[in-house]
Every structure is written in C-alpha cells, then in structure tokens.
N, C-alpha and C positions, 0 to 999 in steps of 0.2 A: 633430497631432491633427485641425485642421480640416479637412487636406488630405483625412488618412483617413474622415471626415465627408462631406465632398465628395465621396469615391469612391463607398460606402457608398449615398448619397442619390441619385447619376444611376445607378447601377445596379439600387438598386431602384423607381425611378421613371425609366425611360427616356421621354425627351421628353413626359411627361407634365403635360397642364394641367387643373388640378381642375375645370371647369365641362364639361368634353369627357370625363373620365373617369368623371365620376358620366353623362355619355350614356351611354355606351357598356358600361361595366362591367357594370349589368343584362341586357344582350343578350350581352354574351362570358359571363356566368351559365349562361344559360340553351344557349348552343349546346355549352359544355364538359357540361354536365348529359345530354348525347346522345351517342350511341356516333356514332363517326366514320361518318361517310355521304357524302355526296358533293361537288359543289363548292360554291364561296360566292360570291357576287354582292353588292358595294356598289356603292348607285348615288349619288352624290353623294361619289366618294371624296376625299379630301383627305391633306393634310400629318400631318393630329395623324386620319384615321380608325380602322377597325375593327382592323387588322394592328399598330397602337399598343400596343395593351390584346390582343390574340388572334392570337400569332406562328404564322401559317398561311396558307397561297398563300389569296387573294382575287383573284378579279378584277373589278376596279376601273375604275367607267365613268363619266363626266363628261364636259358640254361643253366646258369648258376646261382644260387642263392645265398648271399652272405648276411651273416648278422640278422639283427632281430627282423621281422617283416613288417611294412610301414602296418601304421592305422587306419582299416578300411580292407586291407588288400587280405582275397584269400589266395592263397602264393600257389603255383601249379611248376613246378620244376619237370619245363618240356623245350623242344627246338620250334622257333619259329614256323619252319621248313615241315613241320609234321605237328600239327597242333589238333591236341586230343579233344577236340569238340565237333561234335555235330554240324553236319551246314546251316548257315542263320539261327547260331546261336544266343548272337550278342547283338543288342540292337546297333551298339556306336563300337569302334576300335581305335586306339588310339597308341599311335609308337612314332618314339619321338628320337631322334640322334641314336637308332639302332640299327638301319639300314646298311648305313656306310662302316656296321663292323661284319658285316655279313660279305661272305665270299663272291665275288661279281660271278661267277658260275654258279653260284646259290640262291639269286639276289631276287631271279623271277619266280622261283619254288616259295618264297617267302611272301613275295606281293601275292602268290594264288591262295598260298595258305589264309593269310590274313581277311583277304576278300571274300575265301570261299564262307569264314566262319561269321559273314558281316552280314547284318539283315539291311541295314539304313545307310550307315553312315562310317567311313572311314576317313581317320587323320595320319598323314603320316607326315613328320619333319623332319628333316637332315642337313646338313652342311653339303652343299652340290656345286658342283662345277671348277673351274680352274682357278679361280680367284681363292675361293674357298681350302683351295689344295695345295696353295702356296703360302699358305695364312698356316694353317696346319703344320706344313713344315720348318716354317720359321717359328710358330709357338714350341713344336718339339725339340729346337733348339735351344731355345730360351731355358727352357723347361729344365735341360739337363746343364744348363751352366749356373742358374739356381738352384738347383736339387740335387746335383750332383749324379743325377741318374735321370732312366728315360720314364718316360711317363706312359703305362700301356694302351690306354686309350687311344692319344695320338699316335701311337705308334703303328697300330692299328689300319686309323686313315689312311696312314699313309701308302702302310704294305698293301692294301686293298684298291687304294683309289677311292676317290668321293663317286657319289653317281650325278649322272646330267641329267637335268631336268627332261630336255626333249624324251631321252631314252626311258625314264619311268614313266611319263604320262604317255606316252606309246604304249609300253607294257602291259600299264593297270587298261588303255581301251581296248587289246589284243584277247587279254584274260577275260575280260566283262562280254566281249563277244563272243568268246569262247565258252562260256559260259550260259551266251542266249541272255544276258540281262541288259537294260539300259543302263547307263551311268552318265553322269554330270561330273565333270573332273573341273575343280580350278585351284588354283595356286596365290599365296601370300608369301611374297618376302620377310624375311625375319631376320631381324638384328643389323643392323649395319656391320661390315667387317671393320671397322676403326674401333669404335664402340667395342664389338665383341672381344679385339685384341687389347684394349685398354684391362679390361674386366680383367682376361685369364691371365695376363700379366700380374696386374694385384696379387688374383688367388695364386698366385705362381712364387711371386716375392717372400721372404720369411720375418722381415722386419714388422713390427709393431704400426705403424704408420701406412704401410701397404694395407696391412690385416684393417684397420679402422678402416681407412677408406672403401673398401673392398665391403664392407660392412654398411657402411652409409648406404651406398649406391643403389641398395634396394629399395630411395626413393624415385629412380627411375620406371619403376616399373609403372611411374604416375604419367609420366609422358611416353608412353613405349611404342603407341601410335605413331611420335616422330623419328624413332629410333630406326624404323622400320622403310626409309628410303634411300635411296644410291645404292650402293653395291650391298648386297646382303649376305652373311657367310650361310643364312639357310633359307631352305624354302617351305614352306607347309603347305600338302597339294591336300585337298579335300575331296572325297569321294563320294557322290549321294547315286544311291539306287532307286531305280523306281520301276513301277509296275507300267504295265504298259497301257492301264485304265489313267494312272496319274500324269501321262506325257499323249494321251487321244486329246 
C-alpha cells in the first residue's frame, strides 16, 4: 500500500517543491488560460523552472549551467543583460526569483533585454521590498546555523538588495516608452512571508520529520490562492504589449 502511495504521489507531484511551485503555478495559470501562440522564453532557467509545472518546449537561458538540462528546455548559455535573440522573438517571457540576483546597476539593461526580446507577454517574479529583505536575512542566518555554512542564493539577496516594486514598474513603463510600444503592467502578490519562511525553514532543517513535512506541504499548492494575502515576500508584475489598433 505505501509503495502504491509512493507511486501515486511522485506522479502526481513530479519533482515538485512547494515554495517553487506556489512561483510558478500562477504563471503556468495564466499562460494555459491563452490559446496556444508562439514560443516561450525563461530567463533564469533551472533544475525545479517553468517546464516542472508547464510540460512544453521552453527555451531556456542562464549564465551558468549545471547538471543535466530540465525536460522541454533547449538550454542557451548567455547573460540576461545581452540576450542573443532577435526583437520579438518569443511570444511570452518568463523569469522568475532572478532579478534580485542581478547587480542593481545591471538590473534596468536586464528588464530591456527581456522586454526588447518579448512580442506579447512578459512575467517577471521576485522577492521586493523591505519586509522581504529582512526575511532574507534572518533565513541566511538560519541557514548557516543549520548547515553550517552560507547559503549562495541568499547571500546574494542580500549583498544586492531586493528590488521595490514602485522602482521596477517605473522602469518596465520608462523602457516600453522608450521603445514607442504600449504596455499594460499589473502586479500579483505571491506567497505570504510567514508561509514562505515556514517552508525554507523545513527545506533548511536536516532531520527526517522536517524532510517529511517539507514534502507533504505540496498539498498546499491546492489552496495557494489563499496563501497569497498580507504581506507577500514576492511579487509577479505581468507585462502585456499591444499594438496600438488593440488599445484604438
């Protein structure tokens, strides 16, 4: 019976980690919510990205590449900041908790790169503002009094700073006029910050009982609509372009 348990549970949660899948989840919503259109673009792809949660060729661009390349993804090892495609490449873009490992004097070359390579629709999501910044720093401690060591990601955050929300939806309307195109910018809070420091705590702990829990909890992602109020450690701003026959 557990075996059949077992089977049952990694096939309907394949490689699945609850604080990556409450990312992602609201953006595989919203692209399944659209008739099939044209290619997809992650930038900041990874291990557990987009093609996790949205079984569909992405192609998939990062400075570093490690380990095998997910399922779906055809992998382009290039910088944000200089991305080897064509304007209105890709019909959607989607980058998700990569913004805030980008240098704050890099951060608006990134948002043009990403936009300029965007025909429709861009997602970007991050962990913003102060609340989130001090969440970050108290996980990075945690982290090293569990682990023994620091953890690069956060460490990351912290040396960079999160971005503010005001300041990037400024940017992306600075760049789209700069550009001469129309855009539609709105934003979704993501994750509650209690919630999310419950989670990386688990993933963070090395006992067996942390690990289970930590495991379960990707039956949250059945209620993640509620997850999703009071303070949030991220935000997911959505970007839609449009011609200027679709806004007459």
């Amino acid at each position: 019976m557990l075996h059949l348990i077992q089977a049952w549970w990694n096939c309907r949660y394949p490689d699945w980690v609850p604080e990556i899948a409450l990312r992602y989840l609201p953006v595989v919503e919203s692209i399944r919510a659209e008739s099939p259109r044209g290619l997809i673009l992650e930038v900041g792809v990874n291990r557990s990205g987009l093609t996790t949660y949205l079984r569909q060729p992405v192609v998939g661009v990062d400075c570093v590449m490690e380990g095998a390349c997910p399922a779906f993804v055809t992998p382009i090892l290039a910088k944000g900041q200089a991305l080897p495609f064509q304007s209105g490449s890709f019909d959607s873009t989607v980058c998700m908790d990569t913004l805030e490992h980008i240098a704050s004097s890099d951060r608006n070359r990134f948002l043009r790169e990403i936009m300029r390579v965007t025909r429709r629709r861009v997602y970007i999501g991050c962990p913003m503002g102060s609340q989130a910044e001090q969440e970050d720093k108290a996980l990075q401690q945690y982290y090293r009094v569990q682990r023994g060591a620091s953890f690069p990601f956060l460490d990351e955050h912290v040396a960079n700073g999160l971005p503010r929300l005001k300041a990037v939806l400024a940017e992306m309307e600075g760049i789209a006029e700069d550009s001469k195109r129309l855009i539609r910018l709105h934003c979704e809070p993501n994750l509650n910050v209690w919630v999310h420091r419950i989670l990386l705590r688990l993933w963070m702990r090395t006992d067996l009982v942390s690990y289970a829990l930590h495991r379960l909890a990707i039956v949250l992602v059945h209620v993640r609509r509620w997850l999703n109020v009071g303070p949030c450690y991220r935000q997911i701003i959505v970007a839609e372009f449009h011609s200027s026959n679709e806004c007459s």
